[in-house]
C-alpha positions in Angstrom: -67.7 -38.8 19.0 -70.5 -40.5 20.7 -73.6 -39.5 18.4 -73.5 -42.7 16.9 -73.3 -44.9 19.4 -76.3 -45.8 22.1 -76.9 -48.0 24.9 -73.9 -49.8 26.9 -71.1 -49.1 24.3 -71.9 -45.2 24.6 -71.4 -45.7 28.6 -68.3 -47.5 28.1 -66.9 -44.9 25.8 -68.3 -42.0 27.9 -65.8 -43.7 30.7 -62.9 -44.0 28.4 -63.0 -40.9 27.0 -64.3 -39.1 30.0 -61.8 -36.0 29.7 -63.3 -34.9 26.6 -66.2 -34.1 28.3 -64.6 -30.9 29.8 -60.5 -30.5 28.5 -61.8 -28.1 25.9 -63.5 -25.8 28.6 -60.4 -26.4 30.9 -58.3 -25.0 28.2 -60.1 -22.6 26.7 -60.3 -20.8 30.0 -56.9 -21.1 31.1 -56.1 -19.7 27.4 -58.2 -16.9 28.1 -58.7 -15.8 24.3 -60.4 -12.4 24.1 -59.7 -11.9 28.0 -57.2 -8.3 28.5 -53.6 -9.4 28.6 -53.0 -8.7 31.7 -55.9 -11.5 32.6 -54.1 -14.0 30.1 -51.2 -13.0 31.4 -52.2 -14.6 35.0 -54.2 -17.3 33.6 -51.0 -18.5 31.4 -49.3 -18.5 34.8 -51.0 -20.0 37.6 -53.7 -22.0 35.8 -52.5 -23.3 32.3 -49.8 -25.6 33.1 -52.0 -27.0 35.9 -54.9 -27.4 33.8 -52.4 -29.4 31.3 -51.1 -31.7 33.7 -54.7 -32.1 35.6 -56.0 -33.3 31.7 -52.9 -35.8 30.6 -53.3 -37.2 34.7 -56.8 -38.0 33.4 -56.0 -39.8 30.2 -52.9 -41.7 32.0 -55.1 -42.6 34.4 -57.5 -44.2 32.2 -55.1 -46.3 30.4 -53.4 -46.9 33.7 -56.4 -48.7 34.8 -57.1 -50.2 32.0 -53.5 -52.3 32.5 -54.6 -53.4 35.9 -55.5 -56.8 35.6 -53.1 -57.7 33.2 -50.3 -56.4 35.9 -48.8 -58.4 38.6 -48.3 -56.3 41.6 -51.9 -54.4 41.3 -52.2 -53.0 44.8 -48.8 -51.6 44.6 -49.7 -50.1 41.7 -52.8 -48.5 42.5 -51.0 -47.4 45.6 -48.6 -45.4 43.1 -51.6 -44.0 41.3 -53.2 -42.8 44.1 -50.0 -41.4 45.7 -49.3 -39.9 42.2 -52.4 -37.9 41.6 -51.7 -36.7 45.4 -48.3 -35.6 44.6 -50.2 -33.7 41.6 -52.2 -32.1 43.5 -49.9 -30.9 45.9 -47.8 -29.9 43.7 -50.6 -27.4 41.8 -50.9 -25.7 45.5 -47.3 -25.1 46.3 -46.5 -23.5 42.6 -49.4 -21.1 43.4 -48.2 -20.6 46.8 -44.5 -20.9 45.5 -45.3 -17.5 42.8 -46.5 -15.8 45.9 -43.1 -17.1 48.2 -40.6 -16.2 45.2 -42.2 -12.7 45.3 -41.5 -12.3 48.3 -37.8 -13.5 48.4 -37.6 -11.6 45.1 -38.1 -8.4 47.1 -36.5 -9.2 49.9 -33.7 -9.6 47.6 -34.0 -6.5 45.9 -34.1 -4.6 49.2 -30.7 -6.3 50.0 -28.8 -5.1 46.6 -30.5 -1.4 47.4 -29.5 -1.6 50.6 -26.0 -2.8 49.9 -25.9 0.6 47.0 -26.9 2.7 49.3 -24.8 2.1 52.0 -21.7 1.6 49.5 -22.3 4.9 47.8 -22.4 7.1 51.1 -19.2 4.9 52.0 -17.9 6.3 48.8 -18.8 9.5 49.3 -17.6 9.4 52.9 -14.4 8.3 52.2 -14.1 10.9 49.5 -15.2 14.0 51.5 -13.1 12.7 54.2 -10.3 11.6 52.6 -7.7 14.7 52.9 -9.1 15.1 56.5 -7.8 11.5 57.2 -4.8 12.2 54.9 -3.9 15.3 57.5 -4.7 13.1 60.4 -2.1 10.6 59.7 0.7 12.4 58.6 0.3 14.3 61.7 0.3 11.2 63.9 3.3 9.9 61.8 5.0 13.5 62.3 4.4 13.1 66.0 5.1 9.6 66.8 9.1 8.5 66.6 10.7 7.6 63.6 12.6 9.0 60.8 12.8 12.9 61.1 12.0 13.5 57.6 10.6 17.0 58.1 14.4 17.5 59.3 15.8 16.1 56.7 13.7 18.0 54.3 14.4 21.8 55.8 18.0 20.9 55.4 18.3 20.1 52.0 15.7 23.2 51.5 18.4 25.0 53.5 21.5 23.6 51.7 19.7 24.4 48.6 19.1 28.4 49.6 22.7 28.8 51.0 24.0 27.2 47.4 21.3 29.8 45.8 22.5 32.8 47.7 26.1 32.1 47.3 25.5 31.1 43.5 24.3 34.6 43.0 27.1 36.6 45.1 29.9 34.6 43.5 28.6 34.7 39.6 30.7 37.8 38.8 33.7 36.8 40.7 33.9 33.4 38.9 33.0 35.2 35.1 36.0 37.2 35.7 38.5 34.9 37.0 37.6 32.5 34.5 37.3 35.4 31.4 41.0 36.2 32.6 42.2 32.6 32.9 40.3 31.4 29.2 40.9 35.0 27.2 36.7 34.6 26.9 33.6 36.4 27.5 31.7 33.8 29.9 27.7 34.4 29.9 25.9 34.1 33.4 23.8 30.8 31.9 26.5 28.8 31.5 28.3 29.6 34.9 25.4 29.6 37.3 24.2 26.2 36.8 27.6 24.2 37.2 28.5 27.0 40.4 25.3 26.4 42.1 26.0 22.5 41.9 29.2 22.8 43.2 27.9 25.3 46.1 25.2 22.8 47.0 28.0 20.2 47.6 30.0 22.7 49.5 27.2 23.2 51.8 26.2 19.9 52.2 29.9 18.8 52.8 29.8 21.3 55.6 27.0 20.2 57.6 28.3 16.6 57.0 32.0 18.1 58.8 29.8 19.5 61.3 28.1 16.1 61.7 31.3 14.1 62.9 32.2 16.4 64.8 29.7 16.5 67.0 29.6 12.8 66.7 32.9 12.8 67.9 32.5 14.9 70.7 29.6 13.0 71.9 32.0 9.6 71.8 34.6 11.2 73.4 37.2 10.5 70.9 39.7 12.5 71.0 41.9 12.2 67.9 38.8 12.0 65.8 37.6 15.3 67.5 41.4 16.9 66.9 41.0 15.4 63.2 38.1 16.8 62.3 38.6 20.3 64.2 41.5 20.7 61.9 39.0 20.0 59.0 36.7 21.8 60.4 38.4 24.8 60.2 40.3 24.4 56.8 36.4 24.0 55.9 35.5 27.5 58.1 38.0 29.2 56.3 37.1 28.1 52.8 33.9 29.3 53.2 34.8 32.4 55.0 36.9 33.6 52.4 35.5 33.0 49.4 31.6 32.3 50.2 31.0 34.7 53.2 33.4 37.6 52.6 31.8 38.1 49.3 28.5 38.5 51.3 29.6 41.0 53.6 31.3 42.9 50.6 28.2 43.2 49.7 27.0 44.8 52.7 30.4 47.1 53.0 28.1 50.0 50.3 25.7 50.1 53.3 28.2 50.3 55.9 29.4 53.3 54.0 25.8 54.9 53.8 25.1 55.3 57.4 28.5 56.4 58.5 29.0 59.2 55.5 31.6 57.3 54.0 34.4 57.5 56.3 33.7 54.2 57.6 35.8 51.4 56.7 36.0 47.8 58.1 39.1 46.4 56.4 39.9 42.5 55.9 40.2 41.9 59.5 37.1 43.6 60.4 35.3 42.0 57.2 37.2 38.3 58.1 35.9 38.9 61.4 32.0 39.7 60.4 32.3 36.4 57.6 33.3 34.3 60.9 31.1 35.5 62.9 28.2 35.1 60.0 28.7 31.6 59.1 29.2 31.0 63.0 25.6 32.0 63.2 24.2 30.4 60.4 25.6 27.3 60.8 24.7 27.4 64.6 20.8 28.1 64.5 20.5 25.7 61.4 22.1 22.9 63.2 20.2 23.5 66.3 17.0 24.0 64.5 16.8 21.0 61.8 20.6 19.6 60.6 21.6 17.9 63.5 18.7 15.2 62.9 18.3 15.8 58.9 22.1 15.1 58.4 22.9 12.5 60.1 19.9 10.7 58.4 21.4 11.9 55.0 24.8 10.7 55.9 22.7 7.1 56.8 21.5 7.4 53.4 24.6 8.2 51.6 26.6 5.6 53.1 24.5 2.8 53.0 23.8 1.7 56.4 20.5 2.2 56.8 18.4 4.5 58.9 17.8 3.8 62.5 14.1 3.8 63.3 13.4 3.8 67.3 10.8 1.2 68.7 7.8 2.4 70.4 5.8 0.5 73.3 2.5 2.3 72.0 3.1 1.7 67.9 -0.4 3.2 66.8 -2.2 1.7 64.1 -2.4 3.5 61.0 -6.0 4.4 60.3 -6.3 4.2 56.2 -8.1 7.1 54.6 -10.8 5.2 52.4 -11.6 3.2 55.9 -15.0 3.7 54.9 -14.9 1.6 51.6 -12.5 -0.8 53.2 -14.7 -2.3 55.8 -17.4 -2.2 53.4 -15.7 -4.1 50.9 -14.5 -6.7 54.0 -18.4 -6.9 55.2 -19.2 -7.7 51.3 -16.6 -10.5 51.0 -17.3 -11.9 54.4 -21.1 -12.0 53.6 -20.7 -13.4 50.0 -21.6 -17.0 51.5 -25.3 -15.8 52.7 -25.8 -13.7 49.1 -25.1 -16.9 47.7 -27.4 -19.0 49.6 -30.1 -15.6 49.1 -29.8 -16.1 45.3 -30.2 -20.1 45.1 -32.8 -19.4 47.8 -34.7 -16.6 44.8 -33.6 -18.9 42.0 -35.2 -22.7 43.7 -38.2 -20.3 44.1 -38.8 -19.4 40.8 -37.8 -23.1 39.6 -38.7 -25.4 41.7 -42.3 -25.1 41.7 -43.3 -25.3 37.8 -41.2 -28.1 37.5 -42.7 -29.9 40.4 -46.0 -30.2 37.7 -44.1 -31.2 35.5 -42.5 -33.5 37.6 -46.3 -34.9 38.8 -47.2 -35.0 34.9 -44.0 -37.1 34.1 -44.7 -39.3 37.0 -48.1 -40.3 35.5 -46.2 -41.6 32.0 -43.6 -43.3 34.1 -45.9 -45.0 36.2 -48.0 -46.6 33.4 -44.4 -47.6 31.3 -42.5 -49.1 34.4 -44.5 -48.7 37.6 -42.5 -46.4 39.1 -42.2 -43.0 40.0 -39.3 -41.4 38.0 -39.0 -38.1 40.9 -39.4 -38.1 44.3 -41.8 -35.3 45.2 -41.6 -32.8 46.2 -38.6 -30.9 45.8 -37.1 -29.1 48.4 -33.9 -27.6 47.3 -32.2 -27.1 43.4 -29.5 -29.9 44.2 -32.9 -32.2 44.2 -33.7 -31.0 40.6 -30.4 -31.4 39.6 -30.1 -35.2 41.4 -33.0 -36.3 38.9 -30.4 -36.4 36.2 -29.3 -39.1 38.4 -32.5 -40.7 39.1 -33.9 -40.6 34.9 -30.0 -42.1 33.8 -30.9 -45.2 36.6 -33.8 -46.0 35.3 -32.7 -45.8 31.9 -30.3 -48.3 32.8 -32.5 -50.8 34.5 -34.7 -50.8 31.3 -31.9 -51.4 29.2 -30.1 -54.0 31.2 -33.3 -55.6 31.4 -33.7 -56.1 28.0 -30.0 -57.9 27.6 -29.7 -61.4 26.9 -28.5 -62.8 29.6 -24.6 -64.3 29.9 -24.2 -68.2 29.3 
């Protein structure tokens, strides 16, 4: 460009045009053609978009002070220039010493979300290896502690449910015949034993619910209730007696025979007697044992009016069986406020210092257009970058109101 010119005019130029003298060097080693990739890699990084904005600060410059004496405020304005090639500068260190800071938040990072895997998975796996041991734990805590007695509750329906069983099978050929003579049919087994166990369950259960308010009454003291209910009581002893109980002991009367050489013989009193005496037993050590707290609760159920749960003093806490997980997943929420601030921390590192060249290079333009700075350097937090939004929609506006005729 300057072979053809000599003397002053090839000084002049020279001064103009000074960047030519070295841009193409600049940028053909930042480029790095020919160089390993790795090598470009770094150079495209940390030295090309500094290189760029070093070489259009040059040729801004130059025009910049080409405009000074025709500008009004020229000390202000070389005041900007100066600040704004120190902002450049500044800027080119803190994005190499920004790469190096969002490495390090990067990893620090990284080490947090491992951290938190880690940890979670041998919650997990915690939790799930301990999980019937905590199951055990609390339903023996619940057993032990007052409240409903549902392990009561739940031998006697098991109970009522054997009784109804036993009986079912000792009465089936009773009931076949009396209802083959009464219908003039052959009844099967199936069709009689489901109906017959229903209705001994329900006997049974009926039973224990006699026994129930009975003892209730006894315990109030009533008097006509307990005479009421003893009469029931033993219309209910003799319904079972002689048609559930005796057949049991008939059973029993082949054996009887067996031992004695068959000259033994009990007779209805003696077999009456031995039914009594049977269900006297049996309803005595299952009452002791488990129906006088299951039935009452069932009779609670039955009638509506709800069960009666005592109050401790000591109520312990129930201890849930993925505990583990639970107060991991609490920690997480509770510490979602300082991942947060970790990840705008990671992401204004890896943002905030390219555009801050950019920002220095844009400064340079806006400078020589309007005199002013169009961002505040440097940045110190993403809610900066975003505010220049702001800042570039003011001056926009300035410009354009500045060019408005004014009202009359």
């Amino acid at each position: 460009m300057f072979t053809g010119t000599t003397g002053v005019w090839k000084i002049v130029l020279s001064i103009l045009f000074f960047p030519l003298f070295f841009q193409n060097h600049f940028v053909a080693f930042a480029w790095g053609a020919g160089e390993p990739w790795p090598l470009r890699l770094v150079k495209w990084l940390f030295l090309l978009p500094g290189v760029l904005a070093f070489i259009l600060a040059c040729w801004v410059t130059m025009a910049s002070l080409l405009t000074i004496p025709v500008r009004q405020n020229r000390s202000a304005f070389i005041t900007g220039l100066l600040i704004t090639w120190w902002d450049l500068g500044r800027s080119v260190f803190a994005f190499w010493g920004g790469a190096f800071r969002f490495v390090f938040y990067l990893a620090a990072a990284l080490f947090a979300v491992v951290k938190l895997t880690v940890i979670g998975t041998w919650a997990v796996l915690q939790d799930f290896i301990l999980f019937p041991f905590r199951v055990v734990k609390n339903l023996g805590e619940n057993v032990t502690k007052a409240g409903v007695p549902w392990i009561a509750v739940f031998l006697t329906l098991i109970w009522a449910v054997l009784e109804a069983a036993i009986f079912t099978y000792v009465t089936t050929p009773v009931v076949i015949d009396t209802f083959s003579n009464m219908t003039g049919n052959e009844l099967s087994e199936a069709s009689i034993r489901i109906p017959l166990f229903i209705f001994m369950l329900f006997i049974v259960l009926g039973s224990y619910a006699v026994l129930s308010t009975w003892a209730e009454a006894v315990k109030s003291k009533n008097v006509g209730a307990i005479i009421k209910i003893g009469v029931i009581e033993l219309v209910t002893l003799f319904v079972e007696v002689v048609f559930l109980y005796r057949e049991f002991v008939d059973s029993l009367v082949p054996w009887f025979a067996q031992h004695t050489s068959g000259d033994f013989d009990l007779g209805i009193v003696g077999i009456l007697a031995i039914s009594s005496l049977t269900w006297l037993g049996v309803r005595g050590i299952s009452w002791f044992l488990f129906a006088s707290h299951g039935t009452p609760t069932l009779m609670a159920v039955l009638r509506g009016s709800g069960i009666h749960v005592p109050v401790t003093s000591s109520a312990q806490k129930e201890v849930s069986p993925t505990t583990m997980t639970a107060s991991l997943w609490a920690a997480v929420k509770n510490d979602l406020t300082f991942i947060q601030k970790k990840g705008d921390e990671v992401l204004a590192a890896f943002i905030i210092p390219p555009l801050q060249v950019l920002a220095s290079a844009i400064n340079f333009l806006t400078l020589l257009v309007t005199s002013e700075h169009l961002f505040r350097l440097p940045f110190k937090s993403i809610e900066e970058v975003m505010d220049s939004k702001v800042v570039l929609h003011s001056v926009g506006q300035v410009r354009i109101d500045a060019h408005k005729p004014e009202a009359k």
